[in-house]
N, C-alpha and C positions, 0 to 999 in steps of 0.2 A: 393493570392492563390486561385486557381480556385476549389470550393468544388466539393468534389465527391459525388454523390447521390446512396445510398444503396434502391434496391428495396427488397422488401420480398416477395416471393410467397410461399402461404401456399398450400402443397400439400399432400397427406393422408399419414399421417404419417410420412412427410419428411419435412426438413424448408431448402428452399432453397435463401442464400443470392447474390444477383447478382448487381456487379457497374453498374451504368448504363453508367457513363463515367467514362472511364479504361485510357482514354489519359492526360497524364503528364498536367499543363498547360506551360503557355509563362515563359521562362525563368525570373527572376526578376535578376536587378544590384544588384548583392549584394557587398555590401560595411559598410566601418567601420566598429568597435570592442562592442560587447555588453558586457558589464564588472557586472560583477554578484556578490554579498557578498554572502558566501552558509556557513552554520554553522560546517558542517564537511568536512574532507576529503574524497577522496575516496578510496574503501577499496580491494577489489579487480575488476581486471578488465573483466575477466569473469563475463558474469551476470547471467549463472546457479549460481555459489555459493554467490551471496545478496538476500536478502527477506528485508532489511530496507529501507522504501520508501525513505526517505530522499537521499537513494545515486541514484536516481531514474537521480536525477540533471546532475549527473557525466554520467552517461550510456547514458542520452538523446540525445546529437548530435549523437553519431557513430553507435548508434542501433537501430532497428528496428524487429520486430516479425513477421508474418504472416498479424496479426491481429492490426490495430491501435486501439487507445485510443482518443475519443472526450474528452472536457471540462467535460465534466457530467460522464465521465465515457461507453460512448457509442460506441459500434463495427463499425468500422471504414474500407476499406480495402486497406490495404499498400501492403506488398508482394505478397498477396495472391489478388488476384482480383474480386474472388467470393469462397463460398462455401458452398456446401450440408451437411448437416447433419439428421441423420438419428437417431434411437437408437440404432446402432451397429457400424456405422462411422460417421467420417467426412471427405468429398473429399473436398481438395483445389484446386484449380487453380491456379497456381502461373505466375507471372511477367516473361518475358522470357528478360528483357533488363537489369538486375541487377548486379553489380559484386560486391566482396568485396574490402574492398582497398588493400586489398594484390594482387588485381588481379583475383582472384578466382572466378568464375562466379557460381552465384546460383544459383541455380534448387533443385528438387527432393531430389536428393542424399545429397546434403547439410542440408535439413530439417531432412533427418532420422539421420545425424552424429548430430543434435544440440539437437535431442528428446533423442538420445542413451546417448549423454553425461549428460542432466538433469537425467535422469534412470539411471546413473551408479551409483548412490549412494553417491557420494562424499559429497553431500549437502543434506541430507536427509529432510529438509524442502519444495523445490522445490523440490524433487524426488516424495515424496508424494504429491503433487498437478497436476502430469501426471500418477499418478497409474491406471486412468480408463482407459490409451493409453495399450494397449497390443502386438500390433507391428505398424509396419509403412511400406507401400506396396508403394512402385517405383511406379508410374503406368508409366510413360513417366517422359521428362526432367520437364514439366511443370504441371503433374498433383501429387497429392501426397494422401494415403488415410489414417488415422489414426483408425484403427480397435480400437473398445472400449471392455473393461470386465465388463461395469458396467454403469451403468447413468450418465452422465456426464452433468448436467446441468448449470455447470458454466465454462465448459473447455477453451470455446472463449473468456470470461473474462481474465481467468489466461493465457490464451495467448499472453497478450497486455501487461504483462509485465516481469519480471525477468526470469521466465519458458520458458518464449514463445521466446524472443528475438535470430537472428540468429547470428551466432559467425561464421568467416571462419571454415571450417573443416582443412584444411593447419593448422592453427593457433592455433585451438586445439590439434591436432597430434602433433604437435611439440611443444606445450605448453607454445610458445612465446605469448599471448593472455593473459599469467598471469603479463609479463612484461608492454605490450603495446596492448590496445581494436581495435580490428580487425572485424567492421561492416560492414552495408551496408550503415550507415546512412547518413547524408547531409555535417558530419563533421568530421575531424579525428582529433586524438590526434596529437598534435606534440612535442615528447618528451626532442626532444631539450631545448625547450623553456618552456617547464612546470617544475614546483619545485614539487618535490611530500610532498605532505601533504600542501604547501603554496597555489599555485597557479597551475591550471593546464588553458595549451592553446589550442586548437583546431579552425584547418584552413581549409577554404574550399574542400570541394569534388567536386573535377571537373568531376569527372564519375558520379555521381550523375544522377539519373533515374529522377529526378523531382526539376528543377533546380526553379521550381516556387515559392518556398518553402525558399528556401534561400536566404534571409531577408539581412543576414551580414555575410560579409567576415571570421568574426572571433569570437570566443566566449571565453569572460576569465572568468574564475572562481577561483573568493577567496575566499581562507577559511580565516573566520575572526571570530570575539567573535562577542555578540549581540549588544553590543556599538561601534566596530568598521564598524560594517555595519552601523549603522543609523549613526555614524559621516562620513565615507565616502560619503554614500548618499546625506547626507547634504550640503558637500562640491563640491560633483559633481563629484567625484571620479567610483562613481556606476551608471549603469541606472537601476539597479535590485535590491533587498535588502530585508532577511528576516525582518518584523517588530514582535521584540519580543514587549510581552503585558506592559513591563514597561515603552516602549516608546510611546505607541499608543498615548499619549495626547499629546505629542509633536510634534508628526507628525501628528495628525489632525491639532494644532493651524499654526504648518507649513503650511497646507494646499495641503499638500502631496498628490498624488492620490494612493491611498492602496484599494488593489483587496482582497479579504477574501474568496477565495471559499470555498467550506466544506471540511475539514478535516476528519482525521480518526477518532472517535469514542473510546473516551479513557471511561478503566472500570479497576477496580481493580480486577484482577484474583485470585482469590482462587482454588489455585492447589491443596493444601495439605486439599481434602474433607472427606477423611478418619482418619486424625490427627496422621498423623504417625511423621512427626516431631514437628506439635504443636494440640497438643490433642483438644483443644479447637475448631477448627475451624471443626472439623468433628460433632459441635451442628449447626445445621440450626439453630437455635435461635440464636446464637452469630453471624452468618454471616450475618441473618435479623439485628440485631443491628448495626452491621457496617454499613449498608446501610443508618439504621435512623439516624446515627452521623452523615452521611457526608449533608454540607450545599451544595447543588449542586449550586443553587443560587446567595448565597455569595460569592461563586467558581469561577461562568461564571464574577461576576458584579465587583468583587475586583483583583483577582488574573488574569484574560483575559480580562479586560476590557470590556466584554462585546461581547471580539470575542469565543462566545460559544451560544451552547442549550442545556442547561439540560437538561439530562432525567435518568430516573431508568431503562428503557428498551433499546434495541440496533437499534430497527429502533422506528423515528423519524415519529410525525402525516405528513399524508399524503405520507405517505411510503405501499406500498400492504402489507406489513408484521408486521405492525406496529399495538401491542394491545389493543384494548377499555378496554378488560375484566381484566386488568392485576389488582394488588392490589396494595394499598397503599406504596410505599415503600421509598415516599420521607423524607425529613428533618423531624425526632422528636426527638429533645433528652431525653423527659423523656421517648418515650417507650421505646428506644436506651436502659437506664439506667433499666427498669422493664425486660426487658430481658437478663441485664447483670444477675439481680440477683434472676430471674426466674430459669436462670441456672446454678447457683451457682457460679458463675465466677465471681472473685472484681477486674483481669486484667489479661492480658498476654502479650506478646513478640514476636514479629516475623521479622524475616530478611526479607528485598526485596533488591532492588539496582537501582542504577543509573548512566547514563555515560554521562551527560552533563546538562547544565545552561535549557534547556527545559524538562528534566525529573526530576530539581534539583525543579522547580519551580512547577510541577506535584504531587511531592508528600511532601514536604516539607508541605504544607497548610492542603493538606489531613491528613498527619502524625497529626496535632495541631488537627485538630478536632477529632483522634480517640482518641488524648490522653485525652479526655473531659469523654470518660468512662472507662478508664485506660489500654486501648489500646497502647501498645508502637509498632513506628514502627520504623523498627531500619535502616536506610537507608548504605546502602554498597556503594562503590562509582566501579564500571568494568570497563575495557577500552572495548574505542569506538567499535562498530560492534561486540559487543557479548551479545546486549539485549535476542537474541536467543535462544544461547548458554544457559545463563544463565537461559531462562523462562522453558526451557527443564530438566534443568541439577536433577531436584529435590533437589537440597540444598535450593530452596527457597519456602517457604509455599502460600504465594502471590507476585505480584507485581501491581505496575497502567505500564500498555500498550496500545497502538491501537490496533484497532480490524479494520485491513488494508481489511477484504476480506468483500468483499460488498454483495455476493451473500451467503444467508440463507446456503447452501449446505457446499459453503468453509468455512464461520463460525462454522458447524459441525466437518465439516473433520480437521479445526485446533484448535479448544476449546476443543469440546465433546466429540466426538468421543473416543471407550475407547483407544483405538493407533493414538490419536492426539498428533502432536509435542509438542502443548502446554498444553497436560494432563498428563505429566511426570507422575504421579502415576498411573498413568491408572483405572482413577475413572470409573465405567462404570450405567449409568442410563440407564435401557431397556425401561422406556416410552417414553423417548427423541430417542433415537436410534431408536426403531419402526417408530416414524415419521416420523425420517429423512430419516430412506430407505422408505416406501411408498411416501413422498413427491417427493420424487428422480427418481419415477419413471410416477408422473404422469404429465403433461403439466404444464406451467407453473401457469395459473387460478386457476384450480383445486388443485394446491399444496399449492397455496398461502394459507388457512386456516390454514393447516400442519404446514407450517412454522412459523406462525404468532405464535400458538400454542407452539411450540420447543423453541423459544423467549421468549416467556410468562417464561416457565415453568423455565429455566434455570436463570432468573431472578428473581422469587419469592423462588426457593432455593437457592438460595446465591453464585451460582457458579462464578457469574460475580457480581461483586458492581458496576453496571455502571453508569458513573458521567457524560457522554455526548458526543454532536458533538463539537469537538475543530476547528475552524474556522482558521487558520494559514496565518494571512495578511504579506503582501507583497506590499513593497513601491513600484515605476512604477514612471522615469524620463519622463519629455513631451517629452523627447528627443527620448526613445523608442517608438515604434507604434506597434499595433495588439498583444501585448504580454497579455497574457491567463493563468489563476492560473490553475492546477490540481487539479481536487476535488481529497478526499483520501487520498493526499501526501502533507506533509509539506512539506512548503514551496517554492513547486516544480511550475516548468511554463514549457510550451511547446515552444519550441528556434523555431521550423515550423513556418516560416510566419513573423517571429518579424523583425524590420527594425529600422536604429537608423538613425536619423537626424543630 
C-alpha cells in the first residue's frame, strides 16, 4: 500500500489538512481468503445505528467515512482528500472517482443524506456526537461544508468512525441497507454465502477507487466462543483470532505471534451520583472506597495476563492530558474498610449487567473484590448490542464499560456532561462543565491543562472507578502479512493492505 502523506498548514485561525498524494497506488493481486474468529455477530448493518467497537470488524471492509483511521488512531484521508477547518466549519474535498456498490456515485449530496440520517435521531448516541454540525451546504459535486454551532474539537476523530462512515443514500431511502451494508469500501458483503449470526463472507470490490489496498480476494468472518477461535487458530483453520486472557500462556508457549495494541480504557461508571435508586453511592466516601477495593494490579497480572495498564485516572503517563497532581486512589483495603464505616454503611447492593465471556470476565473479579467491604454486585446477564441501551436506560446505578472516545471533549460530551447518553440521571457538576466549555474553545495546547484538570476532578469524585488500559491481543498466522491491531477497539485489525500466503 502506497502511504498517503497528510501535510498540515497552520494558518491564523484556520487548520488546513492537505494529501500530498491523492493518487490511488498500483493495483495489488489480490487473492485467497483471510478467515477471522471475531466474538460476536453483527448487529445491524447500518453503521449510524452501532456505537460498540467490537462490531467495528463487521462494517470494516464495505465502509468508509470521509475521514480515515491510522493504527494509533491518527486522521487519515480517504474520501475526503483534504480539509479546512475553521471554528465555524469544516470544508472537505472530496474524491470524484468513488461509487457505492449499488452503483451510486458519491459526492456532496451523498455526504449531506449520511449527516441528515446520523441527525435524525433514530440512534440518539451518534446523533449526539454530530450536534456541533448545524447544517451541511453543497458547495459543488466534490466540495462539501459542514457549518458548526459550537466547538468542535474532536469532530474529525468521531468521523473515522460509526457517525462518519458513508452508506448509499439509494440504500438508505429505501432501507435495504438494514438488510444488506451498502459502502464504498474495498469489500462487499455477499449474502448468499454469509449465515447471519455464524459466518458472514465478503468478496471483492472491483470498482473499488484503491485497488492497492486490496490484500485478498475475500474475507470471512466467524463468530466463535473464545476457545473456539484459539482451537481453530491452532489448527490452522484461522489466520486471525481474538486471544482471550485465559489463553495467553498457551499461545506464547505456542509461540504465536500476538499483536496487543491499546484498547479502550475500562472504568466502572457510577451513574446513580445522586442515589436515587441506591442511596448510598450519592456518598463520595463510598465511591472513594470502591476505588480503594479494587486491586487494579492483581486485575491487569491475574485476570489479563498482563495484557493491561492500571490506572485510577483515564489518560495514561505520557498522554498531554494525563495527571501528576491527581490523589491517591489506588489499592487499600483498609482505608476501603475506614470509609465504609466513616460513613455509616456495613454494605449495599447494586445491579449492573453483562452480554458476553469478556464483560463476564470484567466484572466477575471486580464483583470479589467489592464484596471484601460488603459491596454486592449483582451482575444481570442483556443480549448482545444493548451495553448502550442498557448504560443509558437508568435501571442501572453502575456498570464496568469502555471509555471508546479518545478525545478529552467526547469523554465529556458522553460521561459528564449533564445530557450525556451515559449520565442517565443527568448528574450535573458546574466546575467540570465550566472547563470543559472553556477548554472547548481554546486550541488545542492551551486546553490541555483544562482537560487534564476535568480528569483529575472526575476521578477523585467517584464518577468513574477506573481500573485501566485493556490491551485486547490478537493471534496473527505467518500465513497473514501487514495485518495491524486498532488501538481503541477490541479485538479489531484494519483488512487495508493485509495479504495471506
Amino acid at each position: 500500500k502506497m502511504m498517503k502523506k497528510l501535510g498540515i498548514c497552520l494558518l491564523t485561525g484556520v487548520v488546513v489538512f492537505t494529501m500530498l498524494f491523492a493518487m490511488a497506488g498500483p493495483a495489488m493481486a489480490a487473492k485467497g481468503t483471510l478467515r477471522v474468529g471475531w466474538s460476536i455477530p453483527a448487529r445491524k448493518w447500518n453503521p449510524h445505528l452501532n456505537t460498540a467497537v467490537m462490531l467495528l470488524g463487521h462494517l470494516e471492509p464495505v465502509y468508509e467515512g470521509l475521514v480515515g483511521e491510522g493504527p494509533k488512531g491518527e486522521l487519515l484521508p480517504r474520501l475526503a482528500t483534504k480539509w479546512e477547518q475553521t471554528k465555524d466549519s469544516i470544508t472537505f474535498t472530496l474524491r470524484d472517482d468513488v461509487v457505492f456498490h449499488d452503483g451510486t456515485k458519491f459526492d456532496a449530496n451523498a455526504v449531506k443524506a449520511n449527516i441528515a440520517d446520523v441527525q435524525s435521531g433514530r440512534y440518539p448516541p451518534n446523533a449526539k456526537k454530530l450536534i456541533a454540525i448545524s447544517s451541511v451546504e453543497v458547495i459543488d459535486a466534490t466540495h462539501v461544508r459542514f457549518h458548526l454551532n459550537r466547538p468542535a474539537p474532536s469532530l474529525l476523530y468521531t468521523l473515522q468512525r460509526f457517525a462518519g462512515l458513508m452508506v448509499s443514500p439509494a440504500a438508505l431511502k429505501s432501507n435495504s441497507v438494514d438488510k444488506v451494508p451498502v459502502g464504498t469500501g474495498p469489500w462487499k458483503l455477499d449474502p448468499k454465502r454469509t449465515i447471519s449470526g455464524t459466518k458472514y463472507v465478503y468478496t471483492l470490490n472491483k470498482e473499488y477507487w484503491d485497488p492497492s489496498v486490496q490484500g485478498v480476494a475475500e474475507i470471512e468472518i466467524n463468530v466463535l466462543s473464545v476457545e473456539q477461535q484459539f482451537n481453530g487458530f491452532a489448527s490452522g483453520e484461522l489466520e486471525v483470532a481474538g486471544l482471550h486472557s485465559a489463553f495467553v500462556p498457551r499461545a506464547k508457549a505456542a509461540g504465536y505471534k500476538i499483536l496487543s495494541p491499546e484498547g479502550p480504557h475500562e472504568a466502572l461508571h457510577i451513574y446513580d451520583r445522586t442515589g436515587k435508586i441506591v442511596p448510598e453511592l450519592a456518598d463520595p466516601r463510598i465511591r472513594r472506597a470502591l476505588s480503594y477495593a479494587i486491586d487494579r494490579k492483581a486485575f491487569a497480572r491475574v485476570v489479563l495476563q498482563g495484557n493491561s495498564i492500571p490506572s485510577t485516572q483515564r489518560y495514561l503517563p505520557g498522554s498531554q492530558w494525563h495527571s501528576e497532581e491527581i490523589e491517591d486512589l489506588s489499592y487499600n483495603l483498609k482505608k476501603a474498610k475506614e470509609l465504609m464505616a466513616e460513613a455509616g454503611v456495613k454494605g449495599f447492593t447494586f445491579d449492573t449487567y453483562s452480554q458476553n465471556a469478556f464483560f463476564d470476565m470484567m466484572n466477575e473479579p471486580i464483583a470479589g473484590m467489592l464484596k471484601k467491604i460488603g459491596v454486592t454486585m449483582n451482575i444481570k446477564s442483556i443480549p448482545i448490542g444493548q451495553l448502550f441501551v442498557a448504560a443509558s436506560s437508568g435501571k442501572y446505578a453502575a456498570s464496568i464499560m469502555p471509555l471508546i472516545e479518545r478525545h478529552p471533549y467526547d469523554f465529556y460530551q458522553a460521561k459528564l456532561a449533564p445530557d450525556a447518553f451515559m449520565n442517565p440521571f443527568k448528574y450535573e457538576d458546574k466546575e467540570i462543565d465550566a472547563l470543559a466549555k472553556k477548554a472547548a474553545r481554546m486550541d488545542e495546547k492551551s486546553a490541555a491543562p483544562l482537560w487534564t484538570e476535568m480528569s483529575r476532578l472526575a476521578a477523585e469524585r467517584g464518577y468513574l472507578i477506573h481500573i485501566g488500559s485493556v490491551h485486547f491481543a490478537i493471534m496473527v498466522s505467518k500465513r497473514a502479512k501487514n495485518v495491524k491491531g486498532r488501538s481503541f477497539s477490541p479485538y479489531n485489525i484494519f483488512f487495508r493492505g493485509v495479504t495471506v500466503e
